[in-house]
C-alpha positions in Angstrom: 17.6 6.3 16.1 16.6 5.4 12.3 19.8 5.2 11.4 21.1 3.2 14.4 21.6 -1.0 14.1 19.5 -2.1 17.0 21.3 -5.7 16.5 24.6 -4.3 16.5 24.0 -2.5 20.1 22.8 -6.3 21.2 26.0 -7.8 20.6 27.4 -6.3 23.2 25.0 -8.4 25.6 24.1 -11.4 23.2 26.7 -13.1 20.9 26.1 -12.8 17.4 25.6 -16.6 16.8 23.2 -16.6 19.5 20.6 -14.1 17.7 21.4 -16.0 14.4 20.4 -19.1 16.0 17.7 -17.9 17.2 16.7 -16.6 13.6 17.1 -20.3 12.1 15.2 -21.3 15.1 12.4 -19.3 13.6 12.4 -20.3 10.3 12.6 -24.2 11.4 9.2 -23.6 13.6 7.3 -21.5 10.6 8.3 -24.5 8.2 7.1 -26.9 10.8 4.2 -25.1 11.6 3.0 -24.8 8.1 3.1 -28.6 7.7 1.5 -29.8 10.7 -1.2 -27.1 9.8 -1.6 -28.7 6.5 -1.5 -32.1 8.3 -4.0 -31.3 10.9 -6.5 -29.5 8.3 -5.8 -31.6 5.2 -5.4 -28.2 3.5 -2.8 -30.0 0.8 -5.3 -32.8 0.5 -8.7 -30.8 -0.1 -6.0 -28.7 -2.4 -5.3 -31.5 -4.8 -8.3 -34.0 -5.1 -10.2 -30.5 -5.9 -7.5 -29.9 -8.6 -7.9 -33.3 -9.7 -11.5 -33.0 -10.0 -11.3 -30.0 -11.8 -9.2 -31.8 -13.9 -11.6 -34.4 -14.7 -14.5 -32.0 -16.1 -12.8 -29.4 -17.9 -14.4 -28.4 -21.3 -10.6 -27.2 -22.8 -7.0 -27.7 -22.0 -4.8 -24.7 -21.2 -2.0 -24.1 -23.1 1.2 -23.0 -21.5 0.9 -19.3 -22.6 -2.6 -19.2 -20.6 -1.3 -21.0 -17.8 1.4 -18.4 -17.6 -0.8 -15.3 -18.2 -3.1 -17.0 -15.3 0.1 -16.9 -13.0 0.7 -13.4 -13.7 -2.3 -12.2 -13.2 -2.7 -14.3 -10.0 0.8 -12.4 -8.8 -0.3 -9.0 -9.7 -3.6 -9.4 -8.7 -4.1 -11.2 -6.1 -0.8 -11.1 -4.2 1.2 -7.9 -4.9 -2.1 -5.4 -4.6 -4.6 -8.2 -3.1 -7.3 -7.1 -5.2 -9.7 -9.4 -3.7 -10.4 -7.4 -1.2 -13.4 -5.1 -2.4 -13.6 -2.5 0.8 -10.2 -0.2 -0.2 -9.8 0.7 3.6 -9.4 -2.8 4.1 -7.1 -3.2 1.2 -4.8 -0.2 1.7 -4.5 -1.7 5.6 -3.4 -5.0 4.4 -1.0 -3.8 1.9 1.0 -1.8 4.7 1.0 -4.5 7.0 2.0 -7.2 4.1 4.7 -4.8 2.5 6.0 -3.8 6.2 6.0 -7.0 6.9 8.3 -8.3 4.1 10.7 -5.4 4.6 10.8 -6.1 8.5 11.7 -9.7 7.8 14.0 -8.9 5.3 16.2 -6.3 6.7 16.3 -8.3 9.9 18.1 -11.0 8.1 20.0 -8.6 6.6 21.3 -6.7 9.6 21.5 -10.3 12.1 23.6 -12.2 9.5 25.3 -9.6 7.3 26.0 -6.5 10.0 25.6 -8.6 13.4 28.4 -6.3 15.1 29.7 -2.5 15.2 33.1 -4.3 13.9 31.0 -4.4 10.5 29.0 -1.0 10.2 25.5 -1.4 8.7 24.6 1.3 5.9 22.3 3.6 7.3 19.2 2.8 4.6 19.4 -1.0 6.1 18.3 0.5 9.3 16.0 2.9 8.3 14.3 0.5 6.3 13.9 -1.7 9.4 12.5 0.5 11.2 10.1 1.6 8.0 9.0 -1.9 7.5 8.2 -2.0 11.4 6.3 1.3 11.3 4.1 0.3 8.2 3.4 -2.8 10.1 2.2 -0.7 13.0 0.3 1.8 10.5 -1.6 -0.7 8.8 -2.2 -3.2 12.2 -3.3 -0.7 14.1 -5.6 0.6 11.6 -7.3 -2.5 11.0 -7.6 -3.7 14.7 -8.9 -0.7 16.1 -11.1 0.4 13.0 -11.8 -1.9 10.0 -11.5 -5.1 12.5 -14.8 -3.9 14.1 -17.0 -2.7 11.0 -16.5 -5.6 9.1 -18.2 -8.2 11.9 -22.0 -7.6 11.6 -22.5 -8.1 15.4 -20.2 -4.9 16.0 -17.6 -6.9 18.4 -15.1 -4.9 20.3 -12.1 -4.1 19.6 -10.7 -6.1 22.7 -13.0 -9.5 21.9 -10.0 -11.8 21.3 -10.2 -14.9 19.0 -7.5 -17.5 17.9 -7.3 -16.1 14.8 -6.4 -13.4 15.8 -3.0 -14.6 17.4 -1.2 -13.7 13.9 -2.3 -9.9 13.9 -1.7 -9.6 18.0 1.7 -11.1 17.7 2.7 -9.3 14.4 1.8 -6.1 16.2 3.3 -6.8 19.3 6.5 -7.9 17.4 6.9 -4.6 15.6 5.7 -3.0 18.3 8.2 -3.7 20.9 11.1 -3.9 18.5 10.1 -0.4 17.7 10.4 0.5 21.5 13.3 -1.3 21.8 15.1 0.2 19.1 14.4 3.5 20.8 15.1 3.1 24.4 18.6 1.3 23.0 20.0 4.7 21.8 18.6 6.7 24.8 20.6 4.2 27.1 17.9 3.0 29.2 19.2 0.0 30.9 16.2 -1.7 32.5 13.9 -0.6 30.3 15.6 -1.7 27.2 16.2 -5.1 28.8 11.6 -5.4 29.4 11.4 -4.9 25.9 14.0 -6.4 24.4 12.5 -9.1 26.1 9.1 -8.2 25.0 10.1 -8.1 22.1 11.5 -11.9 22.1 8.4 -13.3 23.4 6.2 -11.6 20.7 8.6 -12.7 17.9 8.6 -16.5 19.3 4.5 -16.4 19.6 4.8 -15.0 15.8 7.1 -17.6 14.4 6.3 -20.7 16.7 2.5 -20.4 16.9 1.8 -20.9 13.1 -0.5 -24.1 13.8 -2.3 -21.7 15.6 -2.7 -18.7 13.8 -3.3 -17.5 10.1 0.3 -17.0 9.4 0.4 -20.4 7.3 -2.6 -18.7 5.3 -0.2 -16.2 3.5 1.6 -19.3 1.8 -2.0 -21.3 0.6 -3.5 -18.2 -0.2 -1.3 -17.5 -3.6 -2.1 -21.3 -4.6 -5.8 -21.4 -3.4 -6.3 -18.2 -6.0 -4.3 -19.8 -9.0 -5.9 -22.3 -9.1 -9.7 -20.6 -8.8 -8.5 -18.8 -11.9 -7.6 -22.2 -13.8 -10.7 -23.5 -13.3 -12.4 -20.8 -14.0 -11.0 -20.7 -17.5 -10.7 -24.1 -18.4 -14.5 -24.8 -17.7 -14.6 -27.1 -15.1 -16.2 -24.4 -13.2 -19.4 -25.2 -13.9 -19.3 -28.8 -13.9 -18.2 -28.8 -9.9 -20.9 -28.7 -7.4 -21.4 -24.7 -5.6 -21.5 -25.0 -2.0 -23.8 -21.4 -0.9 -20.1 -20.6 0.9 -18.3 -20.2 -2.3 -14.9 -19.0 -1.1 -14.6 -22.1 1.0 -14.7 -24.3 -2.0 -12.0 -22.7 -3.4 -9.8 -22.1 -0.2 -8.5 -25.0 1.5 -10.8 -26.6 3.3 -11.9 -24.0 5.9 -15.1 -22.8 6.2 -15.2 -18.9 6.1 -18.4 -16.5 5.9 -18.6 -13.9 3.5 -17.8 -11.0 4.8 -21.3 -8.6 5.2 -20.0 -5.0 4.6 -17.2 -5.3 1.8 
């Protein structure tokens, strides 16, 4: 099963170019998405006039050295082991979901446009690592839904109370989920049953990739910008000379009020 090309199997139903459409069609709605989300919450517009601000009352200008130490550390830091988050069960969690995430995504692409068909054999590691990527997904998703999801919110909510925000996590899941399923049922020959999830599996994907307005999925591409720039102004000065709302992280997000979290 690890080793098996779940894609290759499907082009024996679908044609190639249709799941490679469908792939573009994906990246289209998540570019999309992203910019009517920035349209509709002004994210890029709180983003710059607070940069611009900052500008105005810094005590000392940066040199490019600093400026490129600063994006360094906010690479390291704040995106590649997401050290801002304090709880470590919280941290681990995301760091399986994020890294399963990227190697889901990536080895997709590689197996839909670079292996689409049994005519052009997939190496074995390109499957297994799809199927990795979907199972750290699951590890890390399932972890924090069912677990961290419910100690972090003070009022002790469910683990079945559904929000918006939590469209991103459910469909993520579900995508990884199902393709897992899917993958599975495919090299045990189950007709019908492949054919639910496969379909399943379609419909979580699309909610994924199409519902970005929606969800927190456009978050991941502010959040590496929102940080860099908290770490510019904090060394530059113009820190202190820029009013502190009580919600601090919100004034150095992007325009979307947050509460701290209570038990981090």
């Amino acid at each position: 099963m690890f080793a098996s090309n779940p894609f290759a199997e499907l082009a024996t139903l679908i044609p190639p170019t249709a799941t490679q459409a469908y792939v573009v069609l994906m990246f289209v709605l998540v570019v999309g998405g992203t910019v009517l989300d920035m349209i509709h919450k002004k994210s890029a517009k709180y983003f710059f006039e607070n940069a611009k601000k900052a500008k105005a009352t810094r005590e000392r200008e940066l040199g490019a050295g600093e400026m490129t130490g600063i994006a360094v550390r906010t690479v390291a830091e704040d995106v590649l082991t997401s050290a801002e988050f304090c709880n470590p069960r919280r941290r681990i969690s995301h760091l399986f979901t994020m890294y399963g995430f990227v190697l889901f995504l990536v080895t997709t692409i590689a197996l839909v446009f670079g292996y689409p068909t049994h005519a052009s054999p997939a190496p074995a590691i390109l499957a297994q690592l799809w199927h990795l990527g979907a199972l750290m997904v699951c590890f890390g998703g399932y972890w924090f839904w069912f677990f961290i999801r419910v100690d972090v919110a003070a009022e002790g909510n469910p683990w079945y109370r559904l929000v918006r925000a939590d469209l991103f996590i459910l469909s993520l899941l579900g995508t990884t989920t199902f393709g897992l399923i899917w993958a599975f049922l495919q090299t045990q020959g189950y007709g019908f049953w492949t054919g639910v999830f496969l379909g399943l599996f379609i419909i979580a994907s699309t909610v994924l990739f199409g519902g970005v307005m929606w969800s927190k999925f456009a978050h991941m591409f502010f959040k590496p910008a929102a940080a860099f720039q908290k770490r510019v102004i904090m060394a530059d000065g113009s820190r202190d000379n820029l009013p502190m709302p009580t919600d601090e992280p919100a004034q150095f997000g992007l325009g979307i009020k947050r509460e701290l979290p209570r038990h981090y």
